[in-house]
C-alpha positions as CSV (number, residue, x, y, z in Angstrom):
1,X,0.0,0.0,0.0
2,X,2.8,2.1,1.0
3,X,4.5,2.2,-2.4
4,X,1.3,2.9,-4.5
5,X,0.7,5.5,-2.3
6,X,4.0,7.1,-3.4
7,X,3.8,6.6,-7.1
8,X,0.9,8.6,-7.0
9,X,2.3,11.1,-5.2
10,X,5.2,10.9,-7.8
11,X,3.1,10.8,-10.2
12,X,0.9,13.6,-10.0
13,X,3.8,15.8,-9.3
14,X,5.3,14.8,-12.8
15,X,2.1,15.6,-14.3
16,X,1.5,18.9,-12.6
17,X,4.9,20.1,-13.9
18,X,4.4,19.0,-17.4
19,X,1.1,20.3,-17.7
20,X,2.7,23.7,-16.5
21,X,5.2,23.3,-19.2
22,X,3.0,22.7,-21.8
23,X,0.4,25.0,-20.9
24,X,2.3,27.9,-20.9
25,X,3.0,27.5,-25.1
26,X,-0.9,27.2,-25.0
27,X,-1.5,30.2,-23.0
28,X,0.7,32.3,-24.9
29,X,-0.8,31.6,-28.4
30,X,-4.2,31.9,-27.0
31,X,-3.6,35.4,-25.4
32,X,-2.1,36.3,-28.2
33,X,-4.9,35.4,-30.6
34,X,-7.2,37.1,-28.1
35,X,-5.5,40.0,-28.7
36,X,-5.3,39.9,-32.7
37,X,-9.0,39.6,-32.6
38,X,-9.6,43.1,-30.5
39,X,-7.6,44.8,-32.5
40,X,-9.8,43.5,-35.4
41,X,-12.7,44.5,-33.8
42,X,-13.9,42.1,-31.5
43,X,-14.8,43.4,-27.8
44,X,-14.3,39.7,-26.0
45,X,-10.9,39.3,-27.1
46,X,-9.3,42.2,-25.2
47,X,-10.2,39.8,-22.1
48,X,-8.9,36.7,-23.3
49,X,-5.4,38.0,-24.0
50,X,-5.1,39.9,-20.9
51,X,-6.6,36.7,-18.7
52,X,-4.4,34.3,-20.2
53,X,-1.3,35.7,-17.8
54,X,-3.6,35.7,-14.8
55,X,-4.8,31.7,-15.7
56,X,-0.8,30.8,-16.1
57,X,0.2,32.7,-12.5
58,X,-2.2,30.5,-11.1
59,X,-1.3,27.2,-12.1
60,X,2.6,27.7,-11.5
61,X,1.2,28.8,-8.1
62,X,-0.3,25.6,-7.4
63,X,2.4,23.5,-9.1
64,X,4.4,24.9,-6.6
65,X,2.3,24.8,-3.5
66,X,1.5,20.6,-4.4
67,X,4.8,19.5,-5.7
């Protein structure tokens, strides 16, 4: 019991900081194509591209805090 309870402790650390890597590529090309589309016109994407940071800040926060 004792050692699947440490792979999974392993585990989801591994996963927490891969998914920060990899989400950070995604939040950049997101905020940035919320951004191309305000300054095309559309309202909604001003909020995307300046929320996108704010999402990223608070998943390295908890990668941090858990692992």
């Amino acid at each position: 019991m004792n050692k699947i309870n440490e792979f999974l402790i392993q585990f989801t650390g591994e996963c927490l900081e891969t998914l920060s890597i990899v989400c950070y590529d995604w939040l950049v090309i997101a905020g940035l194509i919320g951004l191309i589309l305000y300054i095309f016109g559309w309202k909604k994407g001003k909020d995307i591209g300046f929320i996108m940071p704010a999402i990223y800040i608070i998943i390295q926060i908890l990668v941090k805090v858990i692992c």
